[in-house]
C-alpha positions in Angstrom: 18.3 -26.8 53.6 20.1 -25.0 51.2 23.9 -25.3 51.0 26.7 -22.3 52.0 27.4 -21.8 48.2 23.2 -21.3 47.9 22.9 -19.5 50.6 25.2 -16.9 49.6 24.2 -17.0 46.1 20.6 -16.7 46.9 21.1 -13.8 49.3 22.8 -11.5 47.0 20.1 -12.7 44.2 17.6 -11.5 47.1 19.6 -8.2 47.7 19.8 -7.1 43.7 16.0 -7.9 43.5 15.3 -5.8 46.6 17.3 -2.6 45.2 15.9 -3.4 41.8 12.2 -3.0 43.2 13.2 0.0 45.0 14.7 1.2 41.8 18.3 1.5 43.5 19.8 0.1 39.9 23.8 0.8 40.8 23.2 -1.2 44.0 21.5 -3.9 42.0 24.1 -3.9 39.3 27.1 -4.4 42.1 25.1 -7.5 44.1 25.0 -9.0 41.1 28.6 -8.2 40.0 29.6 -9.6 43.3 28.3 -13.1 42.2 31.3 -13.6 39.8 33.8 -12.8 42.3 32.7 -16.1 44.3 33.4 -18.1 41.4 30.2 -19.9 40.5 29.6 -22.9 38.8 28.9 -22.6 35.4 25.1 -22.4 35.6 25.2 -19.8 38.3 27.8 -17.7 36.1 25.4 -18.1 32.9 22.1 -17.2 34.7 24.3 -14.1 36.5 25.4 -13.0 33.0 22.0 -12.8 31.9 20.3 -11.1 34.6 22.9 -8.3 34.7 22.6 -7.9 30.4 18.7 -7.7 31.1 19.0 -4.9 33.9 21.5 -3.0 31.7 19.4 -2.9 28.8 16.0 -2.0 30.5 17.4 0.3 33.2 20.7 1.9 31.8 22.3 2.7 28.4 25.4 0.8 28.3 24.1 -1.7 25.7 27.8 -2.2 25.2 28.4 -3.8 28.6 25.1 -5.4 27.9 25.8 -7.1 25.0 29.1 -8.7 26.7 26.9 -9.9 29.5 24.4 -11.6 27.0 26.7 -13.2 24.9 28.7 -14.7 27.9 25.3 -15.9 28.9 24.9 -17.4 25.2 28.1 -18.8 25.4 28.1 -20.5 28.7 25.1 -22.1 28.7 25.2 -23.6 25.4 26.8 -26.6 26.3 24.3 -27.4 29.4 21.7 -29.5 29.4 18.3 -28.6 30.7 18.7 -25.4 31.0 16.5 -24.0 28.1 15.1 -21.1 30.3 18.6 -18.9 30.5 19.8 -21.0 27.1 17.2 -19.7 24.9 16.2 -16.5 26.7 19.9 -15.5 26.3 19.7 -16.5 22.7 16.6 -14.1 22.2 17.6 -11.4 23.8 21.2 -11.4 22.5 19.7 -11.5 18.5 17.0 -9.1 19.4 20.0 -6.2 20.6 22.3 -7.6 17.4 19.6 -6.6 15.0 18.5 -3.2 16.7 22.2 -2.2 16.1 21.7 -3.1 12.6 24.1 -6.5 13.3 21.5 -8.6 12.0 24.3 -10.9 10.4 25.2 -11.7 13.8 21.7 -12.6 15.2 20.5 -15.0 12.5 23.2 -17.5 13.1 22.5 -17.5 16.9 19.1 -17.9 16.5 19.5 -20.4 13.7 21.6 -22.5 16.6 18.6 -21.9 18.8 15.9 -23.5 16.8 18.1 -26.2 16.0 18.7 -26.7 19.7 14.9 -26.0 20.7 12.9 -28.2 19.3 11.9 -30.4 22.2 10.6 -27.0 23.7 7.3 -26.3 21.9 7.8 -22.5 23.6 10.8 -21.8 23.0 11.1 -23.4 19.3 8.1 -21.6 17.9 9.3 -18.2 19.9 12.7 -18.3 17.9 11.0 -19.0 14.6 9.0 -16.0 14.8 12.2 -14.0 15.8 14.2 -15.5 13.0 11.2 -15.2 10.3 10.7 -11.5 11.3 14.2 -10.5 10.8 14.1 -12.1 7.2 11.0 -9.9 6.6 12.3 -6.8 7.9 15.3 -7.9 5.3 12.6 -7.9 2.8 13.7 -11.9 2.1 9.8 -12.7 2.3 10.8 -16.3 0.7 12.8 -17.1 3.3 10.6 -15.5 6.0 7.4 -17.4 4.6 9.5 -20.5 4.6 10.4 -20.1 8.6 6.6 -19.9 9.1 5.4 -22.7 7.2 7.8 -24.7 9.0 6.2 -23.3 12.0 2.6 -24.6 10.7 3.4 -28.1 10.8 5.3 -28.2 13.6 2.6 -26.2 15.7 0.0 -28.8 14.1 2.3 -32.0 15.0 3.0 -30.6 18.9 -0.9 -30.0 19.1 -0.5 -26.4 19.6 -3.7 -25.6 17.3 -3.9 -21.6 18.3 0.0 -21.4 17.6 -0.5 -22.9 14.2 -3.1 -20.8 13.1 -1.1 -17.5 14.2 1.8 -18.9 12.0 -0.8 -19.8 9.0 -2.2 -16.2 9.3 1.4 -14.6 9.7 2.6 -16.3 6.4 -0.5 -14.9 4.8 0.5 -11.5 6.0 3.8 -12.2 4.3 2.4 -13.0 1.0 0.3 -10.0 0.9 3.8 -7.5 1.6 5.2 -9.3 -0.7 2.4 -9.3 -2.8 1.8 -12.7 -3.5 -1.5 -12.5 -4.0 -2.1 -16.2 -5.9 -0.2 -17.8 -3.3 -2.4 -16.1 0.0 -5.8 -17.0 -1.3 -5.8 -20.2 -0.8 -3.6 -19.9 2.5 -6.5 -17.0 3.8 -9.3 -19.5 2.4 -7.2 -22.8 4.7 -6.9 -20.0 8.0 -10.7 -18.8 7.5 -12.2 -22.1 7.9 -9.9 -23.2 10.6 -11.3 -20.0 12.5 -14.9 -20.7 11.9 -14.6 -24.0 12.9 -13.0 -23.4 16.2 -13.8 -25.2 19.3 -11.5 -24.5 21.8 -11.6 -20.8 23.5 -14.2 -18.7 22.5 -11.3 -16.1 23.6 -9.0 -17.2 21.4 -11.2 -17.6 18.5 -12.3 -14.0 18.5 -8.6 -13.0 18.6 -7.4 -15.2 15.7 -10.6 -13.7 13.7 -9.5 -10.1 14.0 -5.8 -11.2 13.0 -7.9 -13.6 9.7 -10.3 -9.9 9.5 -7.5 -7.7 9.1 -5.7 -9.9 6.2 -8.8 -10.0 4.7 -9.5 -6.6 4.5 -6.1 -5.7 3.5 -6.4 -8.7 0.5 -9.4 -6.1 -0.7 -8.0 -2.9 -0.4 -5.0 -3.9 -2.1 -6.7 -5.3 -4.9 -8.8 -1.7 -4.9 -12.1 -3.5 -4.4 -13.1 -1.1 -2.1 -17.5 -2.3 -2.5 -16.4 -5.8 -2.0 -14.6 -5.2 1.3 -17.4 -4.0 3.1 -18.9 -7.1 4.5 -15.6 -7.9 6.3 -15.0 -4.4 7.4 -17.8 -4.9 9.5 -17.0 -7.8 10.9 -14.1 -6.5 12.0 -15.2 -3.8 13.6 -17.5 -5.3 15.5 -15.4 -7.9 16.3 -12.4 -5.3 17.8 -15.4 -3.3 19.8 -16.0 -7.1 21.3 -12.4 -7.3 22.2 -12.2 -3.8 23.6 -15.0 -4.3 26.1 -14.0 -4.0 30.2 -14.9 -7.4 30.4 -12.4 -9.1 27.8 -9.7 -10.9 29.8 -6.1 -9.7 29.3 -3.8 -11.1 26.1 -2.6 -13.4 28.6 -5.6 -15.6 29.5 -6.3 -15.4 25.6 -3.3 -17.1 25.2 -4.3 -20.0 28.0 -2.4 -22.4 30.2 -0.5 -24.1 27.5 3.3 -23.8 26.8 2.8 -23.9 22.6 0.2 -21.9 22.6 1.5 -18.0 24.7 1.3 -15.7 21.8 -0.4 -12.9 20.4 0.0 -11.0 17.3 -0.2 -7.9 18.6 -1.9 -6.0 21.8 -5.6 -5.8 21.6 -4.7 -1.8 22.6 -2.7 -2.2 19.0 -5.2 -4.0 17.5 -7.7 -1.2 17.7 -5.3 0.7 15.9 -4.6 -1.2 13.6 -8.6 -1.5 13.0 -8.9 2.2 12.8 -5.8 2.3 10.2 -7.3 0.0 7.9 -10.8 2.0 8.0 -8.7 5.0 7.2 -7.3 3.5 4.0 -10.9 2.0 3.1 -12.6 5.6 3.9 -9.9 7.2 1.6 -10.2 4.5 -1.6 -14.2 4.9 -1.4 -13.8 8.7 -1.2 -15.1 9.7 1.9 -13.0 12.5 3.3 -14.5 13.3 6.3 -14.6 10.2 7.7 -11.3 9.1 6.9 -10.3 11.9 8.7 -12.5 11.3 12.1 -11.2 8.1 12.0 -7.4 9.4 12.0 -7.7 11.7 14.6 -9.2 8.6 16.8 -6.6 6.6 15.8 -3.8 9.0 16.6 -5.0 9.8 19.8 -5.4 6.0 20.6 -1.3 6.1 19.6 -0.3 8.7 22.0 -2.3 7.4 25.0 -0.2 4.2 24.5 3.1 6.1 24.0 2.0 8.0 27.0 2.0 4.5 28.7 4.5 1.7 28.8 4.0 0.6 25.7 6.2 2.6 22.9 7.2 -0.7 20.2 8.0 0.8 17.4 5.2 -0.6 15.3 3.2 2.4 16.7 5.5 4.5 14.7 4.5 3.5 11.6 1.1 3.4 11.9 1.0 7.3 12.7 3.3 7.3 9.4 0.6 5.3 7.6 -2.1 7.6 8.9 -0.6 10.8 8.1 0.3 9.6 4.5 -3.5 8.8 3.8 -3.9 12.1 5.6 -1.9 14.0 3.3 -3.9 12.8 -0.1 -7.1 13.0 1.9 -5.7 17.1 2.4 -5.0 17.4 -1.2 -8.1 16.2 -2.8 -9.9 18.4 -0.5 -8.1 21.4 -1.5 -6.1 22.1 1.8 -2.6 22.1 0.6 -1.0 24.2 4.1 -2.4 21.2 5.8 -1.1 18.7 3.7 2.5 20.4 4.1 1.9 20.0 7.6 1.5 16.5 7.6 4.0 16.2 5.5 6.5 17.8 7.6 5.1 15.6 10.9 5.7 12.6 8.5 9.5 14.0 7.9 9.7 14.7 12.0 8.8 10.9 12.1 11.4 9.6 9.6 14.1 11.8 11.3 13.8 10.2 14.5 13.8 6.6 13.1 16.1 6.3 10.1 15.1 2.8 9.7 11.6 4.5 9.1 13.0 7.0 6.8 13.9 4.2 4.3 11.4 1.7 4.0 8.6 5.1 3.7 11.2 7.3 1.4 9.8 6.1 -2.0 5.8 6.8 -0.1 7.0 10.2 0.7 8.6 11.6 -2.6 5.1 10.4 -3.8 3.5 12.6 -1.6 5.5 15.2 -2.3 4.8 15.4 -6.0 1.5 14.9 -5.8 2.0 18.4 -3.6 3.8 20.0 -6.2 1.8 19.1 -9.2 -1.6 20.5 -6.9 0.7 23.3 -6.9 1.0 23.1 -10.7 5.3 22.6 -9.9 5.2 20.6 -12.7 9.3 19.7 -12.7 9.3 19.9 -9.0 6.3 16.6 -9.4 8.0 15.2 -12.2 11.7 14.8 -10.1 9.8 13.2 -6.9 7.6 10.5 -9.1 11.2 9.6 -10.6 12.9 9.5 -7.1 9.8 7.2 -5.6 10.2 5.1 -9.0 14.0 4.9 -8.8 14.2 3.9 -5.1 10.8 1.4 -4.8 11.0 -2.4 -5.4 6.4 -1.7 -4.5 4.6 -2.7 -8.4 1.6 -1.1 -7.3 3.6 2.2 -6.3 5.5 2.0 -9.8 2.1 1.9 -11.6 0.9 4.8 -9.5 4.0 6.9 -10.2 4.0 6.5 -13.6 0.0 7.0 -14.2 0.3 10.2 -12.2 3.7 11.1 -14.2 1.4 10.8 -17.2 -0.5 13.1 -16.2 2.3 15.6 -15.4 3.6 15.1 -19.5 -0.1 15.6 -20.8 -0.6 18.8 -19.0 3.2 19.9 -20.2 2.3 18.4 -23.8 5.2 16.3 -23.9 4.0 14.3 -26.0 7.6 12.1 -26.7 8.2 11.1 -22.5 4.4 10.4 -22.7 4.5 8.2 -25.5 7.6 6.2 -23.8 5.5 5.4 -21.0 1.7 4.4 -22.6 2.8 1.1 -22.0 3.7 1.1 -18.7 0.5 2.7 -18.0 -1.9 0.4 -20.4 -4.4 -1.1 -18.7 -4.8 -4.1 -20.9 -1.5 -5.3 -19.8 -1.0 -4.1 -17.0 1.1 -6.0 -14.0 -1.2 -4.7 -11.4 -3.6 -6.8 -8.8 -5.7 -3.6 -8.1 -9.1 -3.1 -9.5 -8.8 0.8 -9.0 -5.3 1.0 -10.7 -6.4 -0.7 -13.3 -9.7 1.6 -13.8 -7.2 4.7 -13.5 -5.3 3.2 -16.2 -8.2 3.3 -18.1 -9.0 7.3 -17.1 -5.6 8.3 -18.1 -6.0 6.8 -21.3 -9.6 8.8 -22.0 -7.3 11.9 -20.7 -5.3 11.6 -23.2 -7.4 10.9 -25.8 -9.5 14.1 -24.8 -6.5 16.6 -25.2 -6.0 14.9 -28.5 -9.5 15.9 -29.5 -10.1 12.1 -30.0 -13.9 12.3 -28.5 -15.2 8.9 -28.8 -11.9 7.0 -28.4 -12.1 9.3 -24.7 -15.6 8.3 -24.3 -15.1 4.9 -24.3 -12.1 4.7 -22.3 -14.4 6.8 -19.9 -16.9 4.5 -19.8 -14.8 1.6 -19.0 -13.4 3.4 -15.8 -17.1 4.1 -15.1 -18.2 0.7 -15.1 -15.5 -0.5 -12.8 -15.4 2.7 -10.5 -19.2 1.6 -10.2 -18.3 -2.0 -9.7 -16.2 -1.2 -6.5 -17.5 2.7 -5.3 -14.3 4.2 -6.5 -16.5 7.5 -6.0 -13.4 9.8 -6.7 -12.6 8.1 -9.9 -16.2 8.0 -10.8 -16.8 11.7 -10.5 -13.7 12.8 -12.4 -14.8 10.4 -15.3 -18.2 11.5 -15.0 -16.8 15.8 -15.1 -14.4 15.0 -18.2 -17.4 13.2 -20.0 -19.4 16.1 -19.5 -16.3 18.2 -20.8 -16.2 16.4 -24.0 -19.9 16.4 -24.7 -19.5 20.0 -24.0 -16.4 20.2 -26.8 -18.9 18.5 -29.0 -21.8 21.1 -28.1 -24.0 18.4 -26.8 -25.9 20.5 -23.6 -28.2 18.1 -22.6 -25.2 15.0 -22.2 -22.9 17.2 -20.9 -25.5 18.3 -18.1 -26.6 14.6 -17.3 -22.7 13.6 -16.3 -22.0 17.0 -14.5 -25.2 17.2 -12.4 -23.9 13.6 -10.7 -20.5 14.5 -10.7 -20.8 17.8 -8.9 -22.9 16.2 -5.8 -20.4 13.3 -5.8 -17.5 15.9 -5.7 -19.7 17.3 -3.0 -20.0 14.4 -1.3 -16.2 13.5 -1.0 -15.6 16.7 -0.9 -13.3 16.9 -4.3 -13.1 20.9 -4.4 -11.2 20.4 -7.5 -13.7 18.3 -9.0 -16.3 21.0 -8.0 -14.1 24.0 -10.0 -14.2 22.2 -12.6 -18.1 21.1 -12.2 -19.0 24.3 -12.4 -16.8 25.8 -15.0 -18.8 23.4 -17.4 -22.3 24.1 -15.5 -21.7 28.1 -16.0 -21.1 27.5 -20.0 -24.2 25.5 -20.0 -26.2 27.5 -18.5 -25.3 30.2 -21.0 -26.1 28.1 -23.9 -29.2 26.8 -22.1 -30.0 31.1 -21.9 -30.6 30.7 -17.6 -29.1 33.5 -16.2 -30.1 33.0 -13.0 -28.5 29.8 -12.7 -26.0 30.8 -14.9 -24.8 33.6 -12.1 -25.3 30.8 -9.4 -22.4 28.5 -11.0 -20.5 31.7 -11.7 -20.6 32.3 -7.8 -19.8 28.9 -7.0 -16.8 28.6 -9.4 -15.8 31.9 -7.8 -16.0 30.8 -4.3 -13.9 27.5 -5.2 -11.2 29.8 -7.2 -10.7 32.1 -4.1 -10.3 29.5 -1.6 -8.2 27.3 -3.6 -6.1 30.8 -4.4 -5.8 31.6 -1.4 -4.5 27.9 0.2 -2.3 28.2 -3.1 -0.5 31.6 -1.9 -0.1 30.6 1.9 1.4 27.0 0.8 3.6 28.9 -1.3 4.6 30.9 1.9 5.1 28.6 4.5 8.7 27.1 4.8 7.5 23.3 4.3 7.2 24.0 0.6 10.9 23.6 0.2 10.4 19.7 0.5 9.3 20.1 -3.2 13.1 20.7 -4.2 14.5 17.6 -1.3 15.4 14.2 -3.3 18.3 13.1 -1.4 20.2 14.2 2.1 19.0 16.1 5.3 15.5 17.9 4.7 15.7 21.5 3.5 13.6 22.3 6.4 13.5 23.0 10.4 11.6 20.0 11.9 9.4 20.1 14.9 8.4 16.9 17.1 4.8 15.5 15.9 1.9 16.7 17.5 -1.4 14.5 17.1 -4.9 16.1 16.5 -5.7 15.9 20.2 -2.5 17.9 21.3 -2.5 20.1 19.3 -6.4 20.9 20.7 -5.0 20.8 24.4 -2.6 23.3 23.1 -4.8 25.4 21.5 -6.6 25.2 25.0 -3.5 26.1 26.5 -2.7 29.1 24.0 -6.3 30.3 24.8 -5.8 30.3 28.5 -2.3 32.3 28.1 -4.0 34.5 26.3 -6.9 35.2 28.0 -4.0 35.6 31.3 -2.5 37.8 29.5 -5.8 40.1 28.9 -6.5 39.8 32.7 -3.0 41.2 33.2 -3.3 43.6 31.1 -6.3 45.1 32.5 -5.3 44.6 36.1 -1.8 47.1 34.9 -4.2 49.2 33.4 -6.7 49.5 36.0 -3.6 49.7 38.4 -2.7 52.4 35.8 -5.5 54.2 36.5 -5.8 54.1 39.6 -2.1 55.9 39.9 -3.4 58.6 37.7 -6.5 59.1 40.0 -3.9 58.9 42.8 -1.6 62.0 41.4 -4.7 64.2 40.0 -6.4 64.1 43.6 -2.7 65.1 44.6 -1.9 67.7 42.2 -5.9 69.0 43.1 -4.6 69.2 46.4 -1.7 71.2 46.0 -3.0 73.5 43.0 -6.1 73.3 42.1 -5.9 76.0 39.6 -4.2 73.8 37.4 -6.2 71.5 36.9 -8.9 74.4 35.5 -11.2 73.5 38.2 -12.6 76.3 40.2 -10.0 77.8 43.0 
């Protein structure tokens, strides 16, 4: 039989829960209050604490009273023993609030206590390293970060918690790869890939932990631009999510199993196919396939909103619509829709505004964007201040080479021949710092750019062919249709019809293909000369149509980009954005308000013909009247 002091303690626990269920919070709030006025012992005072900072934070937004609540639960129940549920929860909790109000100097010695104090609780102790690791990362101290989780590897492997260990072997992996350590993953990716194959416990968990391996894998690829190479493993990971997603997969917590070590996930299996569609997106978009890179975008951003519709709004979800949208925005410009890219550009800037934290880790991403926009819009200063701002503000190698290849660019086209010349070794592909296959066969297309508008023909030839051969390698189909269009070009220059009509053909149904509409312009400027020297008129006419349906369309997204208020982000580098922001819509809203708009309308036609039926039937109303009274004036017979 419980005791007085339990009884009463357990009845006003009882009450709180009751008007906490029946979402009457205040009354919740003061049972719980009333607790402390009784004088509880010191485990009774520390569990109190915490239960009233939890029902602050989730139900109400005094995170200030919260806070005082948590860290009195911290504080008391430090010194008790076996008491690691309110102990350690506490301790989580507390750190989790510190670092969402940027206070992350005050969370990392809490949970540095924690682990220390933890580690006879397999649970708790490889909880708190994941907490303390990811706050190092999201610090961008990856050294540090890595280090938590390799601790985390042995001790999973000594507690014989072999799922746990594998999550915190894959996790360092994904570390490695931000902070692009590429030597140092392989053979980490290589260790996790055979401990997944070779899995015998859950068949659950095995297909879980091989998504997490799939995705590493496939982002190892795409980062090192071998977009051919990844295919294999993009499939596997697709059909390995669809596996996942099926009715009859369990939920993430019978993956996770009955015991203590081994209760974690990565992420959701509803974020997982997200994240699967994300990385399909960025694989569509490196092999040059426009339209499928957008499909897949507008799947995945629905897929976001239906869980932001739900109860489940983490952050995470965030940046993957920013990732999406960025991909979106190049896929928009090499496809010659420029309005739409400004439109995605400002949804990006709607995103960034609402999460500052957001705004800068992607800021360097989107002044890329941004003078990419403006150089499409030949804004040749307005591209050549936003590559500097990205370079300026990014710690990213691969984002330095890709500013400066494209800043290149900007000087040859301006014939500035002295910044140029500052940066060829920056940009030379024999020594260049870059992992990536595609950079480096950029590199090499820059160089044969150059080398073109210097009239040096075979020096661009063979520059040309080197990006061919690697564009091959990997189906950089892009990269391979430019070079193939400029190699056409220059046996063009060198009045060589029959060479110059071998690269162009190809390159004009790859541009097709993609679809590169700029590509295509230029295609058929050089299949309209040839043609002429080749004395076809008919065909001749043909390109001349063509090259005259690409100039209009491009012209005309040229004047109404120019138009629309977004293109003011070409000037932004620092401060608010020059523009009015509106909340992002994804591709399926904006169709269910295009519904919507259609239905208003069509409303507004019905009212508008019941008034003027209504209309008219007054007017039938006061003729038959005035016939009544004179018919003479009317001019009808008297």
């Amino acid at each position: 039989m419980a005791s007085s002091q339990d009884a009463w303690y357990l009845s006003l626990l009882g009450l709180a829960e009751n008007f906490r269920t029946s979402n009457r919070i205040k009354m919740c709030i003061q049972c719980l209050q009333a607790v402390f006025s009784f004088k509880p012992p010191p485990r009774v005072e520390a569990r109190t604490h915490l239960q009233l900072g939890n029902i602050l934070l989730q139900y109400t937004k005094n995170t200030d009273l919260a806070r005082t609540h948590l860290e009195q639960a911290w504080l008391l129940s430090q010194s008790i023993n076996a008491f690691d549920d309110v102990k350690f929860e506490a301790a989580s909790v507390v750190a989790e609030l510190y670092q969402q109000q940027n206070q992350s100097n005050l969370a990392k010695p809490i949970l540095r206590k924690a682990v220390e104090l933890s580690q006879h609780n397999i649970y708790w102790h490889c909880r708190l390293i994941f907490q303390l690791a990811q706050i190092h990362a999201v610090e961008k101290d990856y050294e540090l970060a890595s280090s938590l989780l390799g601790v985390g590897v042995d001790y999973a492997h000594i507690s014989s918690a072999a799922y746990t260990r594998v999550l915190f072997l894959l996790s360092r992996c994904m570390l490695l790869l931000i902070d692009k350590k590429i030597t140092e993953v392989s053979p980490l990716l290589t260790q996790a890939g055979y401990l997944v194959d070779n899995w015998q416990a859950s068949q659950y968990q095995k297909e879980y932990l091989k998504v997490f391996f799939l995705v590493l894998q496939v982002c190892h690829y795409l980062m090192a631009g071998q977009v051919k190479s990844v295919k294999p493993c993009l499939k596997q990971l697709q059909q390995s999510i669809l596996t996942i997603m099926q009715p009859t997969w369990p939920s993430d917590e019978v993956v996770c199993g009955s015991n203590m070590g081994d209760m974690f996930i990565w992420m959701p299996k509803e974020q997982l196919y997200v994240v699967v569609y994300l990385v399909t997106v960025m694989h569509s978009m490196q092999a040059g396939y426009m339209d499928k890179a957008q499909k897949y975008t507008d799947k995945a951003l629905a897929q976001i909103e239906k869980l932001k519709a739900g109860d489940n709004k983490t952050p995470i979800l965030s940046v993957f619509q920013l990732m999406l949208l960025e991909n979106m925005v190049m896929c928009r410009l090499v496809t010659g829709n420029k309005s739409q890219a400004l439109r995605e550009m400002s949804q990006v800037c709607s995103i960034c505004q609402r999460h500052p934290r957001l705004l800068n880790s992607h800021r360097p991403q989107l002044h890329m964007l941004i003078g990419l926009y403006a150089m499409s819009m030949n804004c040749m200063d307005a591209a050549e201040m936003q590559f500097t701002t990205s370079l300026r503000l990014s710690q990213e190698r691969e984002l330095w080479t890709f500013a400066n290849l494209n800043l290149a660019i900007v000087y040859l086209r301006g014939k500035r021949d002295v910044e140029l010349n500052a940066l060829l070794d920056r940009i030379n592909p024999e020594t260049l710092t870059s992992h990536s296959h595609s950079l480096r066969a950029a590199a090499y297309y820059v160089q044969g750019l150059q080398s073109f508008f210097q009239a040096r023909y075979n020096e661009a030839k063979r520059y040309l062919r080197e990006t061919l051969k690697m564009a091959n390698a990997e189906d950089l189909n892009r990269l391979t249709s430019c070079s193939l269009v400029l190699l056409g070009h220059i046996f063009l220059s060198l009045g060589n019809s029959r060479e110059s009509m071998n690269m162009v053909t190809p390159a004009m149904q790859l541009a097709s293909k993609i679809p590169d509409v700029h590509v295509q312009l230029w295609a058929s400027a050089i299949l309209k000369d040839l043609y002429r020297m080749c004395n076809d008129p008919v065909r001749e006419n043909e390109a001349l149509q063509m090259h005259s349906n690409f100039s209009q369309t491009l012209l005309k997204d040229h004047f109404q980009s120019s138009e629309m208020p977004e293109h003011a982000l070409i000037s932004w580098t620092d401060g608010q954005f020059p523009i009015q922001l509106k909340p992002f819509v994804s591709p399926p809203q904006q169709h269910h308000l295009h519904l919507q708009q259609q239905q208003q309308l069509h409303m507004q036609q019905q009212m508008h013909l019941q008034q003027q039926s209504l209309h008219m039937q007054q007017q039938h109303m006061q003729l038959q009247s005035k016939q009544q009274q004179n018919p003479a004036a009317l001019g009808l017979p008297s």
